[in-house]
MDTraj code that builds the backbone (N, CA, C; nanometers):
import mdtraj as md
import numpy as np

residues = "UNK UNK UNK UNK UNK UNK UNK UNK UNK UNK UNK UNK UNK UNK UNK UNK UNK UNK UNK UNK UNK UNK UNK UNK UNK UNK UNK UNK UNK UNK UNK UNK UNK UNK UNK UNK UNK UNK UNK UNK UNK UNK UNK UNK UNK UNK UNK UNK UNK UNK UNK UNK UNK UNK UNK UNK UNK UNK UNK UNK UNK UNK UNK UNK UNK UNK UNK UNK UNK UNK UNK UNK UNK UNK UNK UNK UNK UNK UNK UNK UNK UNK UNK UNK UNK UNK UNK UNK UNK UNK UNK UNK UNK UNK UNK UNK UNK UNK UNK UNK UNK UNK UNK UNK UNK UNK UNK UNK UNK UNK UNK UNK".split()
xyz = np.array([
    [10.6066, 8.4726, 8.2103],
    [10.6563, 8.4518, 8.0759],
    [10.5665, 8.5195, 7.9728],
    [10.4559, 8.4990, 7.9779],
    [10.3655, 8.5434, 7.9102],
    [10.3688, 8.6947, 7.9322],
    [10.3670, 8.7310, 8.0232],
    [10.3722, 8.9081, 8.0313],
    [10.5136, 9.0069, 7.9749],
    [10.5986, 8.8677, 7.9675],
    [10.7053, 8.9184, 7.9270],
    [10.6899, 8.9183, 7.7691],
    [10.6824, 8.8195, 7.7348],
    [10.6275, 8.7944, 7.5539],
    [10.5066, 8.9537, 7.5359],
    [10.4319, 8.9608, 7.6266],
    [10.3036, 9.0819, 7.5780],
    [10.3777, 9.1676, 7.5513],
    [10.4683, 9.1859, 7.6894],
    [10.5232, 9.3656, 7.6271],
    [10.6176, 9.3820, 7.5172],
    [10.7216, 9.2615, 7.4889],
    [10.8032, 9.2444, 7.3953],
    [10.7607, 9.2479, 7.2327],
    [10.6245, 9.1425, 7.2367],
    [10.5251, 9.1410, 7.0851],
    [10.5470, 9.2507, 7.0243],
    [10.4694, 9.4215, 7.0593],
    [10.5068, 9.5020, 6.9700],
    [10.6373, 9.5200, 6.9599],
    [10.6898, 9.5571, 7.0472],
    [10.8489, 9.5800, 7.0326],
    [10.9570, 9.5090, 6.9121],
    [10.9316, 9.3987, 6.9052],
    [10.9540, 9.2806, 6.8245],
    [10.9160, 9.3154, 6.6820],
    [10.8283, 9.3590, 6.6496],
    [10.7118, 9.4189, 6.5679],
    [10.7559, 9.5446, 6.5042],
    [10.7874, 9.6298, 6.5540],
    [10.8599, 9.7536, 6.5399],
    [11.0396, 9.7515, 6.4729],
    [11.0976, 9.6346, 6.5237],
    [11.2325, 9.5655, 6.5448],
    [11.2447, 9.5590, 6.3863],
    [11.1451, 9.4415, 6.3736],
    [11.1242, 9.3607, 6.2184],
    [11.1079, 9.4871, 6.1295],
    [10.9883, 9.5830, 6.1326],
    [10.9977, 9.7215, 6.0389],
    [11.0735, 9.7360, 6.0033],
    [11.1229, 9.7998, 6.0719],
    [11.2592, 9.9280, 6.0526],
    [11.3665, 9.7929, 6.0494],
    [11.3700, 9.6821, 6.0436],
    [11.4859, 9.6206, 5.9602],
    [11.4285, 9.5800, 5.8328],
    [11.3136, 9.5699, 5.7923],
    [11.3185, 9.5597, 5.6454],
    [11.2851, 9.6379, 5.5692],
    [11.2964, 9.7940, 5.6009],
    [11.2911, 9.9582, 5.5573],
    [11.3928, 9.9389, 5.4461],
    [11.5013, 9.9239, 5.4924],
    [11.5995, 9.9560, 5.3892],
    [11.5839, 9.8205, 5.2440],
    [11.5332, 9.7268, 5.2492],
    [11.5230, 9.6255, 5.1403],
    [11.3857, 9.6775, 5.0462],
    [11.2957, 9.7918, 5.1126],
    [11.1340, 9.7910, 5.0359],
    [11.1534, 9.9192, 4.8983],
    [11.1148, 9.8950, 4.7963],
    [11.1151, 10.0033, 4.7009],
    [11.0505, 10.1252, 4.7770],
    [11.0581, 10.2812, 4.7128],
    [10.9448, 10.3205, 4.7785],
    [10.7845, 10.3348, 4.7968],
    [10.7690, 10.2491, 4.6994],
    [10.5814, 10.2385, 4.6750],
    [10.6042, 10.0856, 4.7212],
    [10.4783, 10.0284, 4.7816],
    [10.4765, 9.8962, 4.8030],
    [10.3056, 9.8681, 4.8007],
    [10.2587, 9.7529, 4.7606],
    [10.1353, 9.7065, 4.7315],
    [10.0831, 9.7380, 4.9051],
    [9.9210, 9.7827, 4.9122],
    [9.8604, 9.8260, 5.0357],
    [9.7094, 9.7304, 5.0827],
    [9.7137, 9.6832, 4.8989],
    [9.5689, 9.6218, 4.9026],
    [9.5415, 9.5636, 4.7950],
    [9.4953, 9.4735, 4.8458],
    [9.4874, 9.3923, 4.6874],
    [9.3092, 9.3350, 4.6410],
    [9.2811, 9.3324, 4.5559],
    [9.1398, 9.3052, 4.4965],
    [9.0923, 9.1538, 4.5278],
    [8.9564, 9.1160, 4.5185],
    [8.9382, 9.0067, 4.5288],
    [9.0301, 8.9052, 4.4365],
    [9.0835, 8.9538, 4.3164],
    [9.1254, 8.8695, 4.2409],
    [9.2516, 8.8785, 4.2253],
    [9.3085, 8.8759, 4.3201],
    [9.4684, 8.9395, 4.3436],
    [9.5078, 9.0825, 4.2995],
    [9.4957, 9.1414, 4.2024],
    [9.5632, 9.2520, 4.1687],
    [9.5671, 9.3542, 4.2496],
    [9.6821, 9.4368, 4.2529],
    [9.6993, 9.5164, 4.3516],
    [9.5771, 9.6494, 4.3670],
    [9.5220, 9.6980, 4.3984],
    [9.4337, 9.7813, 4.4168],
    [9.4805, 9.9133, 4.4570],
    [9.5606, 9.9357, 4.5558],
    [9.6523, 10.0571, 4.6371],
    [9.7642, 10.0583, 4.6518],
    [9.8538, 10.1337, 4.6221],
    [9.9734, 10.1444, 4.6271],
    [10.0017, 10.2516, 4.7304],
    [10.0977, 10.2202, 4.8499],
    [10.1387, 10.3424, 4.9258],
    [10.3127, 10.3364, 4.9343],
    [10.3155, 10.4241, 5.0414],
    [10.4706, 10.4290, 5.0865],
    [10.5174, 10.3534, 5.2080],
    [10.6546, 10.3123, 5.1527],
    [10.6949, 10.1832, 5.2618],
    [10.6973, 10.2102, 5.4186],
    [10.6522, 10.3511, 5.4405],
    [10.6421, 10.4024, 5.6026],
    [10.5254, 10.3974, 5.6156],
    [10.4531, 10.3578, 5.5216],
    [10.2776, 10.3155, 5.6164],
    [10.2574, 10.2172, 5.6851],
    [10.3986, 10.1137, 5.6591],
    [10.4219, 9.9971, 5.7026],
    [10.4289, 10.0338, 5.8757],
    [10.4697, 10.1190, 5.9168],
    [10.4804, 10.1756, 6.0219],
    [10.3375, 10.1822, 6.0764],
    [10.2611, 10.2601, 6.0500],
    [10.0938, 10.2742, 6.1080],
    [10.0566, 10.0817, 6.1729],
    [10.0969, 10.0158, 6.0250],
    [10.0508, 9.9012, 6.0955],
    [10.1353, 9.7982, 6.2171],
    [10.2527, 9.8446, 6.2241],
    [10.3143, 9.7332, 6.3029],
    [10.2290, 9.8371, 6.4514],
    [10.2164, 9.9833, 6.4265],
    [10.2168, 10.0663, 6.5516],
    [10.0539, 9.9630, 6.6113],
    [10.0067, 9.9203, 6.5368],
    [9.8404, 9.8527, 6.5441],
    [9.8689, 9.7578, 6.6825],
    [9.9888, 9.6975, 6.6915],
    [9.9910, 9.6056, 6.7326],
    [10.0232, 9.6768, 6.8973],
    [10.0709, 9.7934, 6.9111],
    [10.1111, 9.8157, 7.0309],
    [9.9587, 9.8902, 7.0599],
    [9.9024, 9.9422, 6.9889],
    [9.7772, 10.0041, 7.0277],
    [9.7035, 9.9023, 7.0876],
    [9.6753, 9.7810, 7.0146],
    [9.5931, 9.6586, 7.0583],
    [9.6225, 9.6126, 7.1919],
    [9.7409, 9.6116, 7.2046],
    [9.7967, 9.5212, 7.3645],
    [9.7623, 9.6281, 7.4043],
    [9.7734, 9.7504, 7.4713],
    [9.7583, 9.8454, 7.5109],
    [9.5716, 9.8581, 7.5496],
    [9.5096, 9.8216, 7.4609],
    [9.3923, 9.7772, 7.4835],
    [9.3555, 9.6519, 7.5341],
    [9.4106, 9.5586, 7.5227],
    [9.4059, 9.4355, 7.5683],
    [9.4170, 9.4728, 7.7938],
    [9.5338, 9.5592, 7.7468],
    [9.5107, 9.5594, 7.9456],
    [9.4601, 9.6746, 7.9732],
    [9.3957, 9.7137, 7.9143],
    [9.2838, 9.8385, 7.9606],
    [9.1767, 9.7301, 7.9572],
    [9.1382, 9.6661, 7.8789],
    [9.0414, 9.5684, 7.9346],
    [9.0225, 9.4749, 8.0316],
    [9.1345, 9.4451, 8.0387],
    [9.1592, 9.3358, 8.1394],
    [9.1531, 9.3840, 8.2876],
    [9.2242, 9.5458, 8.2891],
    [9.1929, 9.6266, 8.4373],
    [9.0031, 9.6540, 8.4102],
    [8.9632, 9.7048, 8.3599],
    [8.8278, 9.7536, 8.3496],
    [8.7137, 9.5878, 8.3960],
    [8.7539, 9.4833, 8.3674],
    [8.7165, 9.3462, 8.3373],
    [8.7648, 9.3286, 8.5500],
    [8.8436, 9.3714, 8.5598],
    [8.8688, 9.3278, 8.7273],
    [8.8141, 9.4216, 8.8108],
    [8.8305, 9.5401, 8.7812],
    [8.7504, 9.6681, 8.8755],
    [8.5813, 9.6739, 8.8460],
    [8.5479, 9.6491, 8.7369],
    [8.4060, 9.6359, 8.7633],
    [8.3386, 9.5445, 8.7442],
    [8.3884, 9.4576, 8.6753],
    [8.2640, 9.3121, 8.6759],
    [8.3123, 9.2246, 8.7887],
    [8.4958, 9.1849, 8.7826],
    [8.4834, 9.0751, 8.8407],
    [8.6156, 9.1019, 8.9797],
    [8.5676, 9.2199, 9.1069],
    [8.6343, 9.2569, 9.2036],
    [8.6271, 9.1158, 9.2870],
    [8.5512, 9.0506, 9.2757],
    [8.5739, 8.9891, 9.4078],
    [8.5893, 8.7820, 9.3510],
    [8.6567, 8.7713, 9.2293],
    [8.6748, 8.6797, 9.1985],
    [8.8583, 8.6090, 9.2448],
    [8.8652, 8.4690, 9.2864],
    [8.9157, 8.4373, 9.3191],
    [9.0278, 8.4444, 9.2545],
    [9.1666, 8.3815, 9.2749],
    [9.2727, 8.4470, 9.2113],
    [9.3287, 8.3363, 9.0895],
    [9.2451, 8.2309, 9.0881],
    [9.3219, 8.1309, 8.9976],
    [9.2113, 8.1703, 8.8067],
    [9.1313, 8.1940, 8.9018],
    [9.0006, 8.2453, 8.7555],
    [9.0368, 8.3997, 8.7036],
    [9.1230, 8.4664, 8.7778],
    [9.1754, 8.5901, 8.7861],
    [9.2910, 8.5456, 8.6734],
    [9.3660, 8.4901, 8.6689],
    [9.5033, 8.4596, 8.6497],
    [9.4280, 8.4265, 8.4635],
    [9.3825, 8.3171, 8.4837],
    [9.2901, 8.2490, 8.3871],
    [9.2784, 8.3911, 8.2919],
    [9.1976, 8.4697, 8.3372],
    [9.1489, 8.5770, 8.2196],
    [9.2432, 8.6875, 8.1896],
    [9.3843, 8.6860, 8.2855],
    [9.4860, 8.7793, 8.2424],
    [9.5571, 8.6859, 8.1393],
    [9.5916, 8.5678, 8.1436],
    [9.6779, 8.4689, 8.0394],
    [9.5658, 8.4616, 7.8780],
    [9.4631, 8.5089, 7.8908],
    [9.3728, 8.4823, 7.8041],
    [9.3931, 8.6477, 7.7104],
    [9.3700, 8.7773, 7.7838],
    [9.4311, 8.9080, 7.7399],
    [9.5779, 8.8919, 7.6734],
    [9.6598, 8.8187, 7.7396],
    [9.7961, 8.8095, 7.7257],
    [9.7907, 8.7479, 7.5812],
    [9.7524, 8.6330, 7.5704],
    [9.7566, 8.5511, 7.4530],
    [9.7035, 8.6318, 7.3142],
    [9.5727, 8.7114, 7.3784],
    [9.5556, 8.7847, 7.2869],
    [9.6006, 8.8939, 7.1893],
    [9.6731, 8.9526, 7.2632],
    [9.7843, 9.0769, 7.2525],
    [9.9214, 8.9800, 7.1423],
    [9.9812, 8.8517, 7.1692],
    [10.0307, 8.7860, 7.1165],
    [10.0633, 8.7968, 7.0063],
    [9.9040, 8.7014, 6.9967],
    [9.8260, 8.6273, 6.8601],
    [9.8178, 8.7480, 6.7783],
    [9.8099, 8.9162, 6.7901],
    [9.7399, 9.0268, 6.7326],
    [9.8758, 9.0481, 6.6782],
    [10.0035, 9.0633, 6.7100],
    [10.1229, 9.1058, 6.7307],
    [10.1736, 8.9927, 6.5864],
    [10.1492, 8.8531, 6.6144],
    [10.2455, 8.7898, 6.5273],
    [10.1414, 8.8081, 6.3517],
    [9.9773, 8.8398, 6.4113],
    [9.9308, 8.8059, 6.2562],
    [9.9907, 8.9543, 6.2308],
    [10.0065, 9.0594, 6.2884],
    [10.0673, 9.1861, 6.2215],
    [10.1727, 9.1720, 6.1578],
    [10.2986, 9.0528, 6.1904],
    [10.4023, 9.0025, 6.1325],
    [10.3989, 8.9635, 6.0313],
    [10.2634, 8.8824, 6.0059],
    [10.2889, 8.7671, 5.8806],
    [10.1625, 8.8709, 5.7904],
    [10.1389, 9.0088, 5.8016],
    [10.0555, 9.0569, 5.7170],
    [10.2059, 9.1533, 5.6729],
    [10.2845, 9.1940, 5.7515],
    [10.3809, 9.2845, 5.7175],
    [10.4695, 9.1970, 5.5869],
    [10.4916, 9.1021, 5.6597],
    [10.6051, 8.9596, 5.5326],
    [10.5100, 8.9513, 5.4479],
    [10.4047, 8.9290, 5.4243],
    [10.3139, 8.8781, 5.3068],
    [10.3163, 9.0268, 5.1702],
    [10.3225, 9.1954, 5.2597],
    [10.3748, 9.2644, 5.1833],
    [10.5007, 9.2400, 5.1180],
    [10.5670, 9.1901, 5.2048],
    [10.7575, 9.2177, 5.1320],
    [10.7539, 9.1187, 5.0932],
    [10.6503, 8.9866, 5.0635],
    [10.6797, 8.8552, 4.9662],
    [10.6415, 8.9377, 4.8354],
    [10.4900, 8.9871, 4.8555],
    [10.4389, 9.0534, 4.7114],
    [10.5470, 9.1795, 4.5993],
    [10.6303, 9.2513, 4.7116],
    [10.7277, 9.3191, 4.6497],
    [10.8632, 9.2308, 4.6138],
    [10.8550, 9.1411, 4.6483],
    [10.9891, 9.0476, 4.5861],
    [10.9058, 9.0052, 4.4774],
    [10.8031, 8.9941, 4.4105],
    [10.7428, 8.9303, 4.2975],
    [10.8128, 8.9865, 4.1750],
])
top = md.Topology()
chain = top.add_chain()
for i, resn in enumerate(residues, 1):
    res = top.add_residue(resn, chain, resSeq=i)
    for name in ("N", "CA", "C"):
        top.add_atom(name, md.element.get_by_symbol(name[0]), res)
traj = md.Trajectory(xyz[None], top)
């Protein structure tokens, strides 16, 4: 289940973009100052670079997780094995949905 959710996260991620492309002006807030005000303004396809963050990350997540079994831990049993792939997995997740709620937190600030 979980491996199924990993590979889906970006995908999901990508899904959400390009469906709220067509609702974004073309400048949208990029960054904002300690004191709220907007600081950077870009274009609503940079929105793109960041959802892509999320497939880069999982993508790293099991390059670690192979590198984490071939050289530190070859000869560990299979339930402590399992343990640290559900732990990569979760991670890849968790990276995937805060990319979500940083993408919505843009398109709340452009509904302002």
């Amino acid at each position: 289940m979980r491996k199924k959710l990993f590979i889906l996260s970006p995908i999901i991620v990508l899904i959400l973009t390009s469906g709220i492309m067509p609702f974004l002006p073309r400048a949208i807030p990029m960054h904002n100052s300690m004191w709220g005000e907007v600081d950077r303004w870009g274009s609503k396809y940079e929105l793109f670079i960041i959802a892509g963050l999320s497939i880069v990350f999982n993508l790293l997540m099991e390059l670690l997780y192979y590198i984490n079994i071939k050289i530190r831990d070859y000869n560990v049993e299979g339930n402590k094995r399992e343990k640290q792939k559900n732990f990569f997995y979760t991670c890849g997740i968790v990276f995937s949905f805060l990319i979500v709620l940083v993408i919505f937190s843009i398109v709340l600030e452009v509904k302002k």
